[in-house]
N, C-alpha and C positions, 0 to 999 in steps of 0.2 A: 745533531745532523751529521750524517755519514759525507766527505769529501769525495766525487766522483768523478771519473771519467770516462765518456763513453766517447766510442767508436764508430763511426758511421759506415756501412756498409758501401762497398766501390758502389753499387749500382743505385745507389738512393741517394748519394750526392749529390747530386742535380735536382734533390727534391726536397733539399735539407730544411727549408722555411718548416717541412710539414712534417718533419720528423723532429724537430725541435718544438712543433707545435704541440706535437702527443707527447713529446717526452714530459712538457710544462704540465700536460694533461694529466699524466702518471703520477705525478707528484713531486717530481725536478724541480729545482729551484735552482732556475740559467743563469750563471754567473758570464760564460764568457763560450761564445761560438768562435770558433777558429775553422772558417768555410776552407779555405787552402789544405788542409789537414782533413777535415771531416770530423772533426772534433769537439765535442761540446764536453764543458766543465759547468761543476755547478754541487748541489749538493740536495741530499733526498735523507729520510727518515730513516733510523737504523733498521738493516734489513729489507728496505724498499730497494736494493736495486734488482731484486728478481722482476720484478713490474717492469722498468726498467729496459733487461735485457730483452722481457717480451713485445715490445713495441717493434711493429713493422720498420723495416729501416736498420737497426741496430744490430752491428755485427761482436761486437764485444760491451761490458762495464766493468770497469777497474772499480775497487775502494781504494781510496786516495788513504794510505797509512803514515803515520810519521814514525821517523824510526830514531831512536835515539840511543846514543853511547853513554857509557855509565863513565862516572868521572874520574879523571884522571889520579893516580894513587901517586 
């Protein structure tokens, strides 16, 4: 599972219940909404966040990357 983060659009925050609903819909698996932000984290199938960014509401989705340094010599 891909680590996500999506964005909520200014104008659909106020409707976030039901854009968290379709996102669940899509195939999201909601770890943590952050209403203040408009933010929802969570985690979906590799390649599923095009589904994702098409959900009414959704103004961006991030893949959550870890990045890592090679070790010190």
């Amino acid at each position: 599972m891909d680590k996500v983060v999506v964005s909520v659009a200014d104008g659909s925050v106020a409707d976030l219940p039901t854009v968290v609903a379709a996102l669940r819909d899509a195939g999201m698996v909601v770890e943590q909404v952050l209403e203040g932000l408009g933010v929802v984290t969570g985690s979906v199938v590799p390649g599923g966040g095009d589904r994702l960014g098409a959900v009414p509401g959704v103004a961006h989705v991030e893949v959550d990357r870890a990045v890592r340094l090679p070790p010190e010599v």
